[in-house]
VOVEX-428425 format. One line per 2 residues: number of its first residue (from 1); their letters; for each residue z, y, x of C-alpha. Coordinates in Angstrom, 3 decimals, always signed. Example, Ala and Ser with C-alpha at 12.3 -4.5 7.8 and 13.67 -1.06 7.14 Angstrom:
<sites>
1> AS> +7.800/-4.500/+12.300; +7.140/-1.060/+13.670
</sites>
This chain:
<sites>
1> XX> +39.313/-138.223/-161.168; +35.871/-138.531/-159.778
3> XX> +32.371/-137.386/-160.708; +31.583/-140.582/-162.618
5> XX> +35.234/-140.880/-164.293; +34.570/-137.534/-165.335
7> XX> +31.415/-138.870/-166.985; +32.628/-141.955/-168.425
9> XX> +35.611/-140.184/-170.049; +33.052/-137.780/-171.940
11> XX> +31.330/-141.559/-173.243; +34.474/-142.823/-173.959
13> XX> +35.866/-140.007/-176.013; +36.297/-140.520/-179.712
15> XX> +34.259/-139.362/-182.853; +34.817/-136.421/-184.436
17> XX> +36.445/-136.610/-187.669; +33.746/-134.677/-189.282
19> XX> +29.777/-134.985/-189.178; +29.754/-131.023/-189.488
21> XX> +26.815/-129.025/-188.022; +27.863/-126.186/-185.135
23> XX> +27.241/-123.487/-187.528; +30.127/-125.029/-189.837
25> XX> +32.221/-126.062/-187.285; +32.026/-122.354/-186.092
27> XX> +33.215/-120.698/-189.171; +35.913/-123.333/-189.682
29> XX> +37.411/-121.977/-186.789; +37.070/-118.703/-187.500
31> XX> +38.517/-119.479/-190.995; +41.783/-121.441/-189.656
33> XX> +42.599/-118.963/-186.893; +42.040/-116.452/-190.225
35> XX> +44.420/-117.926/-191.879; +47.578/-118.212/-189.554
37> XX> +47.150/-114.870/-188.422; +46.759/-113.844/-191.939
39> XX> +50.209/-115.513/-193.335; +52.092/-114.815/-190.171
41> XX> +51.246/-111.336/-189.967; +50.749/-110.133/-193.722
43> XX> +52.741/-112.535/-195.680; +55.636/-113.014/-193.190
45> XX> +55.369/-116.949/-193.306; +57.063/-118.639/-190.906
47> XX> +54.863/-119.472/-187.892; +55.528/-123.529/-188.201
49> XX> +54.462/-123.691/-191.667; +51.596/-121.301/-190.716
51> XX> +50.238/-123.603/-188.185; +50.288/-126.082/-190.328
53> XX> +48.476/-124.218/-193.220; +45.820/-123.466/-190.995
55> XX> +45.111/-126.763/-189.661; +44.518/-127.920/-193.297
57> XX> +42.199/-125.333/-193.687; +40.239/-125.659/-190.788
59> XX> +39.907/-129.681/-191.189; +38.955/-128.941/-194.803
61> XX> +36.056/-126.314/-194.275; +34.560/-128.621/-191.392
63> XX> +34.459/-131.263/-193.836; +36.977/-133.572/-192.562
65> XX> +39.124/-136.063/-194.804; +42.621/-134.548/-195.215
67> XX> +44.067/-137.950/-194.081; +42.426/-137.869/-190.443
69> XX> +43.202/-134.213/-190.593; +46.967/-134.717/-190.934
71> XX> +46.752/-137.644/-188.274; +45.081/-135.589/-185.562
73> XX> +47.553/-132.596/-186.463; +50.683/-135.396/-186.278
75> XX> +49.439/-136.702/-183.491; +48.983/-133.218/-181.644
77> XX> +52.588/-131.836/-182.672; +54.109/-135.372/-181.522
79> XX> +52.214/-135.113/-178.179; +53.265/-131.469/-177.578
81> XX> +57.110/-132.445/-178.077; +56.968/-135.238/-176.293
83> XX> +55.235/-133.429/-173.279; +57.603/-129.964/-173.507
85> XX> +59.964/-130.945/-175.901; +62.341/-132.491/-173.217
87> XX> +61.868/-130.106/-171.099; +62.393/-126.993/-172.966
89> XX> +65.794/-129.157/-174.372; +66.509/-129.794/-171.197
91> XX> +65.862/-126.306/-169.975; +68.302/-124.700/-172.668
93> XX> +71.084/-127.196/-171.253; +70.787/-125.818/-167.725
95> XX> +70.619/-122.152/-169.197; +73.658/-122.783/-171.330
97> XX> +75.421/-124.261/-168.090; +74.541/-121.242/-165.963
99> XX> +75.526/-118.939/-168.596; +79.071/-120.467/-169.355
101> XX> +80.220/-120.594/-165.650; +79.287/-117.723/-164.606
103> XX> +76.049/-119.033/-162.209; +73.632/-117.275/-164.335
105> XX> +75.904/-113.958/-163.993; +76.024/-114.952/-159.938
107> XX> +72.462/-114.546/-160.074; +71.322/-111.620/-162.134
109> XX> +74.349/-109.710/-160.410; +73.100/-110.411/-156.858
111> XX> +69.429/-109.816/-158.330; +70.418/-105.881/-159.421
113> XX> +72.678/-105.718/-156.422; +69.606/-106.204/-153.799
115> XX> +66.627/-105.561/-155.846; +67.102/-102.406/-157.877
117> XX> +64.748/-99.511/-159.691; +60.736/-99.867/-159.092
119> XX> +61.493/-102.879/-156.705; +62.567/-105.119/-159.587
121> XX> +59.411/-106.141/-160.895; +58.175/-107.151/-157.356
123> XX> +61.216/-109.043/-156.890; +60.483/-110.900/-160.064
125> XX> +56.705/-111.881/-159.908; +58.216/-113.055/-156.194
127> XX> +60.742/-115.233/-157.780; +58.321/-116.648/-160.779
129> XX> +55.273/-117.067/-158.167; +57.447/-119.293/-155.635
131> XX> +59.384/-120.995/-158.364; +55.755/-121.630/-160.516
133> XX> +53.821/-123.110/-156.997; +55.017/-126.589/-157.879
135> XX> +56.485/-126.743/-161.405; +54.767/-126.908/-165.018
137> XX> +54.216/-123.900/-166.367; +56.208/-124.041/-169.929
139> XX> +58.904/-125.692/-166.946; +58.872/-122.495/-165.002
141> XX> +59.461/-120.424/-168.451; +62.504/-122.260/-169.551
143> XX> +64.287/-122.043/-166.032; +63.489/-118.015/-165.545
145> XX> +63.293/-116.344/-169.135; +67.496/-116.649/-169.307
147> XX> +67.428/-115.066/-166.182; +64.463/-112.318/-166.858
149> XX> +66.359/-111.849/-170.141; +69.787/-111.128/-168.447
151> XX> +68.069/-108.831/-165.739; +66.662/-106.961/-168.503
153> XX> +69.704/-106.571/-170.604; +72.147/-105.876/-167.915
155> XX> +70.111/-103.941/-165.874; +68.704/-101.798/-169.036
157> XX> +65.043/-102.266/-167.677; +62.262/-102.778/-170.461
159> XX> +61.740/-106.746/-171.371; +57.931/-106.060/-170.637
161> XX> +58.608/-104.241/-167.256; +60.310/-107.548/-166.269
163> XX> +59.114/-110.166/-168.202; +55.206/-109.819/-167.807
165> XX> +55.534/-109.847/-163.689; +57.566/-113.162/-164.349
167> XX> +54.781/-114.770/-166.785; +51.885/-113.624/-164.940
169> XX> +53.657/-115.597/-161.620; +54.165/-118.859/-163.223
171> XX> +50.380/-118.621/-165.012; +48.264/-117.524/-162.165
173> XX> +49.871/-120.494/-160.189; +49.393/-122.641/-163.091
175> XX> +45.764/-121.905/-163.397; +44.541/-121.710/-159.411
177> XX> +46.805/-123.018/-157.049; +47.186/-127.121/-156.687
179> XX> +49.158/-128.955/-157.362; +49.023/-128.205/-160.938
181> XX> +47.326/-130.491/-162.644; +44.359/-128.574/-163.937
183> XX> +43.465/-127.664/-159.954; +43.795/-131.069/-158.808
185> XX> +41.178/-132.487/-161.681; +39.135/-129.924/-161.092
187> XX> +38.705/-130.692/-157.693; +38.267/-134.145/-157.564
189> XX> +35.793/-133.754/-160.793; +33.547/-131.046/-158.427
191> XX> +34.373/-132.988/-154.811; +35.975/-129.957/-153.653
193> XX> +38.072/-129.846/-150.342; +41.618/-129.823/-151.601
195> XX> +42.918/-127.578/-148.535; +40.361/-124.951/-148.943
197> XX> +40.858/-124.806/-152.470; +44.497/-124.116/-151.677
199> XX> +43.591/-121.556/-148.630; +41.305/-119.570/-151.529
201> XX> +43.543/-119.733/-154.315; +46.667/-118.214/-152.672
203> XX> +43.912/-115.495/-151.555; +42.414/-115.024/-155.021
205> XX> +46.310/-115.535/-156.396; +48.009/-112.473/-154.368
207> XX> +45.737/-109.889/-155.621; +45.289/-111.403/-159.342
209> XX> +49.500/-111.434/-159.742; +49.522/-108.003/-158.464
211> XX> +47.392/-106.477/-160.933; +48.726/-108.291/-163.764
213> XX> +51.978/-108.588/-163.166; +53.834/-105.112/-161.729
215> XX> +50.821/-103.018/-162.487; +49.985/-104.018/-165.761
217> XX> +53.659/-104.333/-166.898; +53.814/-100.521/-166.722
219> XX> +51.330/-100.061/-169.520; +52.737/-103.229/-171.791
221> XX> +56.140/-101.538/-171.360; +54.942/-98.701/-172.996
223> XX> +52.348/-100.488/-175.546; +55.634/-102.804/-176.478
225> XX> +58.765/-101.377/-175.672; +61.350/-104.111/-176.992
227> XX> +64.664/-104.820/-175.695; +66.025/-108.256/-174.905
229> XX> +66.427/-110.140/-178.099; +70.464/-111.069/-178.144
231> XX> +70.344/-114.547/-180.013; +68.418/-115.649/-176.853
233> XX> +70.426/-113.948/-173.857; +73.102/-116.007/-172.464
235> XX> +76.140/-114.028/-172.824; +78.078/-113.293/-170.079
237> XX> +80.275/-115.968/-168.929; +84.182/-115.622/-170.008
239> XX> +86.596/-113.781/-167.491; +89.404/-116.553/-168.048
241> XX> +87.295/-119.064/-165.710; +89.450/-119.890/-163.042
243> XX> +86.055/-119.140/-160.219; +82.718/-118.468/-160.760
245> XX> +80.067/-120.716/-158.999; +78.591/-119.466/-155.187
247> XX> +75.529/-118.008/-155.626; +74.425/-120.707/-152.429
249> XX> +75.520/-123.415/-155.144; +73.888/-121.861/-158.164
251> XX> +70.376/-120.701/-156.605; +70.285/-124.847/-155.572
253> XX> +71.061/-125.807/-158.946; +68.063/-123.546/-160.094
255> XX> +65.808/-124.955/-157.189; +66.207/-128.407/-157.551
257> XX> +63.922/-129.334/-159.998; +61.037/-126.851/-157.514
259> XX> +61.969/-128.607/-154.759; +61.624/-132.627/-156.606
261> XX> +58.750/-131.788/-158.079; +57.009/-129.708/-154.597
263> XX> +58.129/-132.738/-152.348; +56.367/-135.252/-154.941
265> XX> +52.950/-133.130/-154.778; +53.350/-133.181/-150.886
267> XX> +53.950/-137.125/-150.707; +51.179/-137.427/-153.471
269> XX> +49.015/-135.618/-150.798; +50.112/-136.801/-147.727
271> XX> +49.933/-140.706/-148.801; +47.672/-140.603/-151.533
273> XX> +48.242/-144.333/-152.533; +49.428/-145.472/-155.866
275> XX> +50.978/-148.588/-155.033; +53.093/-147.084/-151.873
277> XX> +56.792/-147.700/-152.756; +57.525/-143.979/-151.284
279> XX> +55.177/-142.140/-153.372; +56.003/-144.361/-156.381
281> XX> +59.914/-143.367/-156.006; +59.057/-139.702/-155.348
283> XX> +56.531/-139.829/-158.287; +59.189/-140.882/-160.583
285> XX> +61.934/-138.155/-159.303; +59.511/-135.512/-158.994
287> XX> +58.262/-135.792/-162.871; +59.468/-132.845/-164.478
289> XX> +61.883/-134.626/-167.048; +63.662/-136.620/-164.407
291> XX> +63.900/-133.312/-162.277; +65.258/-131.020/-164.836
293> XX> +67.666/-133.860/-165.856; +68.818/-134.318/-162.106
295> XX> +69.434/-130.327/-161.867; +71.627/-131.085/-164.705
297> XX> +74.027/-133.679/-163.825; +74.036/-131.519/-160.565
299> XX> +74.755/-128.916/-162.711; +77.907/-130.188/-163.845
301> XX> +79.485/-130.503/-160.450; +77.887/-127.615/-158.637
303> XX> +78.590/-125.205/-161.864; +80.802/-126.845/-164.556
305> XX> +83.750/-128.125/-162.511; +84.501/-125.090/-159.861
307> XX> +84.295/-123.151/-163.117; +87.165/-125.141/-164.527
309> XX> +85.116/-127.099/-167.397; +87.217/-130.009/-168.132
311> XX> +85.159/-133.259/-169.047; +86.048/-132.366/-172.708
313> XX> +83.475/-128.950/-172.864; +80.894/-130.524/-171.680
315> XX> +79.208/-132.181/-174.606; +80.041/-129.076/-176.914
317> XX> +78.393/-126.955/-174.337; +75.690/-129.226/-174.558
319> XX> +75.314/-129.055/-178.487; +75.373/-125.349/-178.229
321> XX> +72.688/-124.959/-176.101; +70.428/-126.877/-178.110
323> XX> +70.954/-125.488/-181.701; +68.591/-122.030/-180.579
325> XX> +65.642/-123.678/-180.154; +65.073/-126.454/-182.745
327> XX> +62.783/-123.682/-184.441; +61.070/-123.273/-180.708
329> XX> +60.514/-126.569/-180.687; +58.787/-126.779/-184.227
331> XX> +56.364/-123.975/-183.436; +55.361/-124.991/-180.148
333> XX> +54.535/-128.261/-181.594; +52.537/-127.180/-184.464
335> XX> +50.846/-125.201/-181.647; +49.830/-128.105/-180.510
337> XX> +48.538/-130.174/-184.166; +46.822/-127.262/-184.405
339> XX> +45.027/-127.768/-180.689; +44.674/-131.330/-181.668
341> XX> +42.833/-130.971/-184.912; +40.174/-128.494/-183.070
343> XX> +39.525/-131.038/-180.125; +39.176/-133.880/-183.147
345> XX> +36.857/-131.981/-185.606; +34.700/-131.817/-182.298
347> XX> +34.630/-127.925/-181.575; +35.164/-129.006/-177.477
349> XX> +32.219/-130.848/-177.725; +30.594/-127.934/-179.476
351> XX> +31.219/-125.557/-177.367; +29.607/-127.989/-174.319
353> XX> +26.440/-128.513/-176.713; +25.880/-125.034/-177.342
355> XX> +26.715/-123.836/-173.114; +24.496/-126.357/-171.555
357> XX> +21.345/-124.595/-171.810; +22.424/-121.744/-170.114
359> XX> +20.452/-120.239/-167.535; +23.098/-118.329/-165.301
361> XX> +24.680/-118.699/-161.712; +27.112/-121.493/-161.424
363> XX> +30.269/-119.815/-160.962; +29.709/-117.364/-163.923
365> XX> +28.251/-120.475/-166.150; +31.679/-122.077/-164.655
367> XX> +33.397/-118.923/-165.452; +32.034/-118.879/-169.087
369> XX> +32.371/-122.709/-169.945; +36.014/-122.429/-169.427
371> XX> +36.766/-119.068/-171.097; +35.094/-120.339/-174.460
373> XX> +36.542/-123.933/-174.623; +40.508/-122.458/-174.112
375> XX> +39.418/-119.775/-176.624; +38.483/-122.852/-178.826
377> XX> +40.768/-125.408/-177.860; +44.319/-123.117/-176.971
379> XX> +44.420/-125.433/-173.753; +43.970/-124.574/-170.257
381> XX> +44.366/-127.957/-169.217; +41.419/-129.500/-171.741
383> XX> +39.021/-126.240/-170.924; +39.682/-127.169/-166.898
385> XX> +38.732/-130.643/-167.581; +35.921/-130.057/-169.939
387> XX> +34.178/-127.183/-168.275; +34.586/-129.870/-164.555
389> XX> +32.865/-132.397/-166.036; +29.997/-130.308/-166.979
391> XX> +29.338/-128.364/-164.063; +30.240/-131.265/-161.173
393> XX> +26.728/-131.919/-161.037; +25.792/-128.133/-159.453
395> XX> +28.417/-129.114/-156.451; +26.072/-131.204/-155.171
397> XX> +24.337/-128.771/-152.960; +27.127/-126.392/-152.666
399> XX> +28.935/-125.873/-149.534; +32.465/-126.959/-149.575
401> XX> +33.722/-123.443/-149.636; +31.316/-122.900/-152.578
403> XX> +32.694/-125.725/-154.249; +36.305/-124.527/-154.152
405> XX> +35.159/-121.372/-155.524; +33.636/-123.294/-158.164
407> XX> +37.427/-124.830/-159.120; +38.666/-121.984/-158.934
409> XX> +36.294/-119.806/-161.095; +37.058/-122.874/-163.366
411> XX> +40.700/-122.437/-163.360; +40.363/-118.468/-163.988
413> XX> +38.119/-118.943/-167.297; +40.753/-121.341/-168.483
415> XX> +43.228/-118.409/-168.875; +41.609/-116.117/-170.959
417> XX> +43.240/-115.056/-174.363; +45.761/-117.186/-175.115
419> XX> +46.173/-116.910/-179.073; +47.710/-118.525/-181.962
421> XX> +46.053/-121.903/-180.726; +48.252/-121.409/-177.856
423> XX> +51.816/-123.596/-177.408; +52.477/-121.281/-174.550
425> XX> +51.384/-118.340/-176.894; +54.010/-119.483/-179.391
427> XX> +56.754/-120.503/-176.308; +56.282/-116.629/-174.918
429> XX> +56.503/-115.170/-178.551; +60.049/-117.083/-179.817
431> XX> +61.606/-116.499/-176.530; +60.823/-112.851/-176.383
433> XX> +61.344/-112.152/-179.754; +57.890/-110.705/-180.165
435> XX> +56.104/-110.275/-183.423; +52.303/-111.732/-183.196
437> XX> +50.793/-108.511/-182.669; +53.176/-107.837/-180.121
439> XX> +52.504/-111.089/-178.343; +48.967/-110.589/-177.680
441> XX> +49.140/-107.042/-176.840; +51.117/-108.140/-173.767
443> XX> +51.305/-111.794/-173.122; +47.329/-112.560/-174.645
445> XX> +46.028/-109.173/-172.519; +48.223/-109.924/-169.376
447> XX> +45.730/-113.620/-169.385; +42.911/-112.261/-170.083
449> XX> +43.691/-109.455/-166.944; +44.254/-112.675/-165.050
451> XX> +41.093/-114.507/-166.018; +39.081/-111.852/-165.200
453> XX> +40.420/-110.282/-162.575; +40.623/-113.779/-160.690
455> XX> +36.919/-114.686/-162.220; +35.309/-111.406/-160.282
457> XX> +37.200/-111.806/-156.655; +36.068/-115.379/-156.877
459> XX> +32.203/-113.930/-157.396; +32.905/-111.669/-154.958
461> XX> +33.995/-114.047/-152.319; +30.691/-116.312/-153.188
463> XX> +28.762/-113.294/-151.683; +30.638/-113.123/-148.490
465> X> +31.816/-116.279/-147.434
</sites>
């Protein structure tokens, strides 16, 4: 996406639903995000209906017809499933496969065997951060959390210990390190050089996991100390099964759908041409939903059979698997109506009114931009874009390492505070079994450690380099 496509996107983009002043459109927000916190948290309403409750509410103090309301929330929570709903079903297929043959038991086993004690949540924001370079980020969750859970459980570590190392892995690669998507649109929106974008992030990355993954983990441990929830661990695998898988076989099983999608970002950058038959046929096996579903039929010949599944247990197994998380499913995508009916009431564009006039560096302003749309918005991916678009204009003069800093201080803003606006809020909260408060005293903190954390090396780098 170029400077000008960047520019005739913003023309092209639709009306707001509502004629609403800022000042309006401010305290509908306020007033929505009220409200599901409000019912989730005091009234015990379940966090679908919630959603939904507070999307009314907000399209109905901004002044918006309830029709278009329920359209842009419908169209939000269809987009969301459609983008992770495959995936996460997908996801819970693989887990249920690793669980019943005994892979996923290969795995944690070997896990406790070489990585015990204080080394364990190194090991873990090792795994997440190589696993997270290529893949999606709500991809990365459903192919690690059976396996953080299981760590957790067997090894009798706290969830938080484990499980925040793991998140703050797959986000800090999600949010600075291309090929993700945000990155990459960043970069071509700002001109930025894509290798020294890559070169910085890994730099800015190491120390930015560090801090909020093992460090902080110690004090959300003790802020939320929580054991695995059981309806979501993946019990161990029967003894009757006549072998359990290699571990060889099983760790392949678990890369495959890394390695797809990492060789299609390396053809995409190595060719870079659309109509190329090679990149074409890697762009179709490296999208995430033909990936996950290749690791699966895989699956049943590098897991299923040596474990003695007959052709019989498979499609039970499969049923199984996906009963858990029709309620993850629900709240994710309400998540997302909710996200929707923000961007179409026009707070995005609010937020870009009310930032342009200010007078501050460019990386902060960057910085700033970012951290106020995803507050808005709930997306990373719409603050990256937005917050591009509006500062490409300052890359002109900027060096190219400047202007990779500028991406990048783009990318850290984006992070900050995921809430109840969140999918990813709502993914991190079902699977961990976390109550709201819970949730953003470690998952909403451990982002905003990242944003900012990330946000000041990348200032500091702009005064040495």
């Amino acid at each position: 996406m170029t400077r000008l496509s960047v520019e005739m996107l913003a023309a092209d983009a639709p009306e707001p639903i509502t004629s609403a002043g800022h000042a309006q459109l401010g305290i509908a927000v306020l007033a929505g995000i009220a409200v599901i916190v409000l019912l989730i948290t005091k009234f015990k309403l379940h966090a679908f209906l919630a959603l939904t409750i507070g999307s009314l509410t907000l399209g109905a103090i901004a002044g918006a017809p309830l029709d278009k309301v329920l359209t842009s929330f419908s169209a939000g929570l269809g987009t969301t499933v459609a983008g992770v709903g495959v995936l996460i079903a997908l996801g819970a297929i693989l887990g249920k496969m690793l669980a019943d043959s005994g892979g996923a038991d290969q795995i944690v086993d070997t896990i406790l065997e070489k990585a015990g004690g204080r080394s364990m949540p190194w090991a873990m924001v090792l795994i997440a951060s190589v696993i997270g370079l290529p893949l999606f980020f709500e991809v990365g969750i459903v192919l690690l959390i059976p396996v953080v859970l299981m760590v957790a459980k067997r090894g009798s570590y706290s969830l938080m210990r484990i499980g925040i190392p793991a998140l703050a892995g797959l986000s800090v690669m999600h949010g600075l390190v291309p090929p993700h998507p945000g990155p990459l649109v960043a970069i071509d929106a700002v001109g930025a050089d894509l290798g020294i974008t890559l070169a910085l992030g890994v730099l800015v990355a190491v120390p930015t996991v560090i801090i909020a993954g093992p460090v902080f983990s110690k004090y959300a441990a003790r802020w939320v100390d929580v054991p695995a929830p059981e309806k979501m661990i993946p019990q161990r695998a029967s003894e009757e099964l006549d072998k359990r898988p290699g571990f060889g076989a099983t760790l392949f099983t678990v890369l495959l759908p890394v390695i797809l999608m990492l060789a299609k970002a390396l053809v995409d950058i190595v060719i870079d041409d659309p109509e190329n038959l090679v990149q074409r046929v890697f762009d179709v096996i490296g999208a995430p939903m033909i990936a996950l579903l290749a690791s699966v039929l895989v699956g049943i010949f590098t897991l299923l059979r040596p474990a003695g599944f007959s052709k019989e247990r498979i499609s039970p197994l499969v049923e199984k698997s996906l009963m858990p998380i029709a309620g993850i499913l629900l709240i994710v995508g309400a998540g997302g109506g909710f996200k929707q009916t923000l961007i179409d009431t026009g707070v995005g564009q609010m937020v870009l009114d009310i930032s342009e006039d200010w007078a501050i560096p460019a990386l902060l302003l960057a910085w700033l931009i970012a951290v106020v749309i995803r507050l808005a918005t709930g997306s990373a991916t719409v603050a990256t874009v937005s917050a591009a678009g509006l500062v490409a204009p300052l890359a002109a003069d900027m060096s190219s390492t400047h202007a990779a800093l500028l991406v990048l201080a783009i990318g850290a803003g984006s992070l900050f505070f995921s809430h109840v606006n969140d999918a990813g809020f709502w993914m991190v909260k079902e699977y961990f079994g976390l109550s709201v408060g819970q949730n953003i005293k470690t998952w909403s903190v451990m982002e905003t450690i990242i944003s900012v954390v990330a946000g000041g090396i990348v200032l500091l780098l702009s005064l040495v380099i």
